[in-house]
C-alpha positions in Angstrom: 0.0 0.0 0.0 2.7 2.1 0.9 4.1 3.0 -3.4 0.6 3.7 -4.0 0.5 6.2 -1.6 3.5 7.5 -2.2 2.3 7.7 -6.1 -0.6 9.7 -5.3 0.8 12.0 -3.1 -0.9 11.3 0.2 0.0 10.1 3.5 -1.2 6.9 5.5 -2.0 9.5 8.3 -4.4 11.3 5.4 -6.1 7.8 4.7 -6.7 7.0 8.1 -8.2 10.3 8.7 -10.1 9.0 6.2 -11.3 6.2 7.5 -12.1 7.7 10.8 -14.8 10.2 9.3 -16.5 7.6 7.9 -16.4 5.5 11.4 -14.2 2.9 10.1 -11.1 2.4 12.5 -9.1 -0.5 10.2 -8.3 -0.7 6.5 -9.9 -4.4 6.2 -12.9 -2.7 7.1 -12.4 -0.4 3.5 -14.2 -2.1 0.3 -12.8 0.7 -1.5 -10.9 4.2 -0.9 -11.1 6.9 -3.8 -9.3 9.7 -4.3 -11.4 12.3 -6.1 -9.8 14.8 -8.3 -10.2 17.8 -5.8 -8.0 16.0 -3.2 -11.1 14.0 -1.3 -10.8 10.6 -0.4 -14.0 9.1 -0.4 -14.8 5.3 1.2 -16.8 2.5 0.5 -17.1 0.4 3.5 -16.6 -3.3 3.4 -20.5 -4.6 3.4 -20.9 -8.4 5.2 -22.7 -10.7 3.6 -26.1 -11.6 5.6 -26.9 -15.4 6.4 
């Protein structure tokens, strides 16, 4: 995770912010994590399956 970071310019402080905003506390809670073109990261959280 760490190059990808580093190739967009954003720190894993940033997506843990992230995270935190949308209530999320870990990344293997993340489905997805989008960074927008104005410098937002938006995420998706992880959705369990229901039995």
């Amino acid at each position: 995770m760490e190059p990808v970071l580093k190739t967009e310019h954003i720190t894993r402080h940033e997506l843990l912010s992230a995270l935190r905003q949308e209530g999320l506390s870990e990344f293997s809670q993340v489905h997805l994590a989008l960074l927008e073109t104005n410098g937002h990261i938006t995420v998706i959280p992880r959705v369990e399956a229901k039995s």
